[in-house]
N, C-alpha and C positions, 0 to 999 in steps of 0.2 A: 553061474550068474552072468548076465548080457554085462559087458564092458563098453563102458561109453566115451568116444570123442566128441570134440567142442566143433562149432563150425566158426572159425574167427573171423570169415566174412558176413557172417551175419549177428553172431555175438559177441558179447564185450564191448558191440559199437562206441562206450562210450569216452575210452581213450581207441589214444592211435593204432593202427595195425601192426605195428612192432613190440606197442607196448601190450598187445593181447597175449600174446604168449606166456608172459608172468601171472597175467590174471586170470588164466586159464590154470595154471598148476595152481594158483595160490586157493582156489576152489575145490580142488581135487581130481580135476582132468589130470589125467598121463597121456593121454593120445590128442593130436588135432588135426581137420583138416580145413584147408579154403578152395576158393574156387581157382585160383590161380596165382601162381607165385612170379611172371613172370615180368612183372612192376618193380620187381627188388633183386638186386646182390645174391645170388646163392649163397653163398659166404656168410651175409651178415643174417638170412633167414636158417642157416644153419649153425649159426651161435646162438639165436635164441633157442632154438630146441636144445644146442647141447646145454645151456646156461640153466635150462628151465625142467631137464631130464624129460624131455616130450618126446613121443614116436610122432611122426611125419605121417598119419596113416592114408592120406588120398589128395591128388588136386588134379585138375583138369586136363586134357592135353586145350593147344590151342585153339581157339572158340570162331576165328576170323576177325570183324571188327565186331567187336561187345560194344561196344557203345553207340556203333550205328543200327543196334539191334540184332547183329548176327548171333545164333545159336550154335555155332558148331557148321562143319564143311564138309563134313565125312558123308555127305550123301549129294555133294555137288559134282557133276560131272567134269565143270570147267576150272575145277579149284584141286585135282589130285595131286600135283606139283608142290602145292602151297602146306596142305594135309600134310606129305612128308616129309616137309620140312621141320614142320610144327611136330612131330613127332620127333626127330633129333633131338630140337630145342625140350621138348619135355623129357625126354631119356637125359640129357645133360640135369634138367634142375632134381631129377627123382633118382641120378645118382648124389648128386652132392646130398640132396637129403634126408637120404635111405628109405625114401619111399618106394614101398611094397606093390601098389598097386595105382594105375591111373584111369581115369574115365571118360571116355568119348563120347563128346554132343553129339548126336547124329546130325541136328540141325533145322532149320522151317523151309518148308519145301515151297519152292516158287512157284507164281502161279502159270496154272497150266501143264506145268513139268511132267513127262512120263513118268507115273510110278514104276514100273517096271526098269527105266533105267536110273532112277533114284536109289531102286533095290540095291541091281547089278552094281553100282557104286559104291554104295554102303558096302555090301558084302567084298569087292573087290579090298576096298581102303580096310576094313576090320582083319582081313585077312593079312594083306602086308603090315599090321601094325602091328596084331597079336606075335607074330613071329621076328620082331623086329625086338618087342619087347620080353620077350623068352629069351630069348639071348643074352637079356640082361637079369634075365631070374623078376620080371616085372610083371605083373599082369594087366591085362588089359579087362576093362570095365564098359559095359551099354548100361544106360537109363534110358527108362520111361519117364515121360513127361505128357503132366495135364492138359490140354488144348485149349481151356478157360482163362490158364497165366501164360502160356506160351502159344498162342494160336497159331496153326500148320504147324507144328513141330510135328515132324515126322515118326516118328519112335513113339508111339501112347500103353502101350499095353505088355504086360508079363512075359504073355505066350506069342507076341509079335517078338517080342526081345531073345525069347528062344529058339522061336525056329531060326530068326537070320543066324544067330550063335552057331547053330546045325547048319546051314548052307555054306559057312567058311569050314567047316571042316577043323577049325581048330581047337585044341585043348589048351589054349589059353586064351579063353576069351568069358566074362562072364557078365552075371545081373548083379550091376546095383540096383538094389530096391528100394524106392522112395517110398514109405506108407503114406506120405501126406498123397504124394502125386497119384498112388494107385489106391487109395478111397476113394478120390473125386471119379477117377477114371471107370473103373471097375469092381471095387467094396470087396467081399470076399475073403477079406488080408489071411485070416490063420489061414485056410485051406488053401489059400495060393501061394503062401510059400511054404507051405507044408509040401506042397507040388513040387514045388521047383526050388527045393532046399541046395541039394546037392549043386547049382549053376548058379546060386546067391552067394558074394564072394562079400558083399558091401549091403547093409542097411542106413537108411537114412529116416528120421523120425522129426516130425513137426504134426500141432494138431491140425482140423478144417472144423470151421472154419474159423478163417484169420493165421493160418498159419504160425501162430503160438505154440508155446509149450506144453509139451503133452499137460493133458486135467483141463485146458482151458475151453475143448469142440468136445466133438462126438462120438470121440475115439477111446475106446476101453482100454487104455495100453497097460493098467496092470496086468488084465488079462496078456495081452496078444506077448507081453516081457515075458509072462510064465511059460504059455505056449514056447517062445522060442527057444528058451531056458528048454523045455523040455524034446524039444527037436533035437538039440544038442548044438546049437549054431554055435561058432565058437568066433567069431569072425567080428569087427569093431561096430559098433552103432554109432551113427554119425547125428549128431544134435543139429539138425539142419533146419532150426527157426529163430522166426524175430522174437525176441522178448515181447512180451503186452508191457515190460516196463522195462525196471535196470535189470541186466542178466542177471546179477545175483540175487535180487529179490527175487526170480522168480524160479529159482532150484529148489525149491521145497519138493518136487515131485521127486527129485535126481537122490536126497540122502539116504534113501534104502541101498540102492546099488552103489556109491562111489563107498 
């Protein structure tokens, strides 16, 4: 049976972000993740997990500036420096809070920019990171993303996300799968990670549209839950949408599996 974490940056909004942790177990989450922890004390983001018996299961490496719109660095050629730095800094928060696995924006590609040395970037930075992160027993994570919420974001597609995986040469490096972002993008969802089962290390689930909770779009996920149930994934599903109301009015869909 699929096991599912909470996304406390986008659920629970309606207390604070420290105070989601509690309201995340007191529902029946065991796992959580957000997009970035690095606003807060490791210390005190790892007493709520110990406080609340939660596993730490994914957050982001750093993004650049998030709020002046940056997605991620990992494919900027004038920002490699800054990338591994942001790498440290994430090896530092995903030791204190025994997080297993983290995920690289690729980022939105400026304009004009050669693709080809966007590529060679991306693949260079995936490749010192993955191995930067083995070393800590860490994995490292790519996602695709829609270009309708994220316009120029470089990274859109499955089998784009795999072959760079194959150009770095490394075995630790793999796909988070976003089913919200790879309906819009591409549809297909059982067969395409029935494909690329074995390089999916991380699912993410939100419906389209409106990016609610599964039941609320066009998305069959009893089905696609059995399907993966039956693939044999063994690996966390990440609750990565807005409520259509308060989080926990709308887990009706969630009490088969928790």
């Amino acid at each position: 049976m699929p096991k599912f974490n909470a996304n406390l940056t986008l659920m629970f909004n309606e207390v604070d972000f420290l105070d989601r942790f509690a309201a995340a177990r007191a529902t029946g989450f065991k796992g959580v993740e957000f997009l970035f922890p690095y606003d807060f004390e490791a210390g005190e983001l790892a007493a709520r997990l110990q406080d609340n018996d939660l596993v730490q299961v994914l957050h982001n490496l750093p993004p650049g500036d998030w709020d002046a719109g940056e997605r991620g660095t990992a494919i900027l050629p004038d920002r490699k420096e800054e990338f591994r730095v942001g790498i440290d800094k994430a090896i530092e928060y995903a030791t204190r809070l025994g997080t297993p696995q983290l995920n690289c924006l690729a980022g939105i590609a400026p304009p004009n920019a050669d693709p080809a040395q966007l590529k060679d970037t991306f693949v260079e930075n995936l490749a010192y990171a993955a191995e930067k992160l083995k070393a800590e027993g860490i994995k490292l994570l790519i996602e695709a993303i829609n270009t309708r919420d994220i316009p120029g974001f470089y990274l859109n597609h499955t089998k784009q996300a795999a072959d760079i995986i194959a150009e770095t040469g490394s075995d630790n490096l793999f796909i988070q799968y976003d089913v919200y972002h790879m309906q819009i993008m591409e549809g297909d969802l059982a067969p395409t990670i029935e494909t690329w089962l074995d390089q999916i290390s991380h699912i993410q689930i939100s419906d389209t549209p409106g990016r609610h909770e599964p039941g609320t779009g066009e998305i069959n996920y009893p089905f696609l839950f059995d399907h993966i149930d039956r693939l044999g994934y063994r690996g966390w599903i990440g609750c990565e949408y807005r409520p259509a109301g308060r989080t926990e009015e709308g887990l009706g869909w969630l009490t088969p599996y928790l």
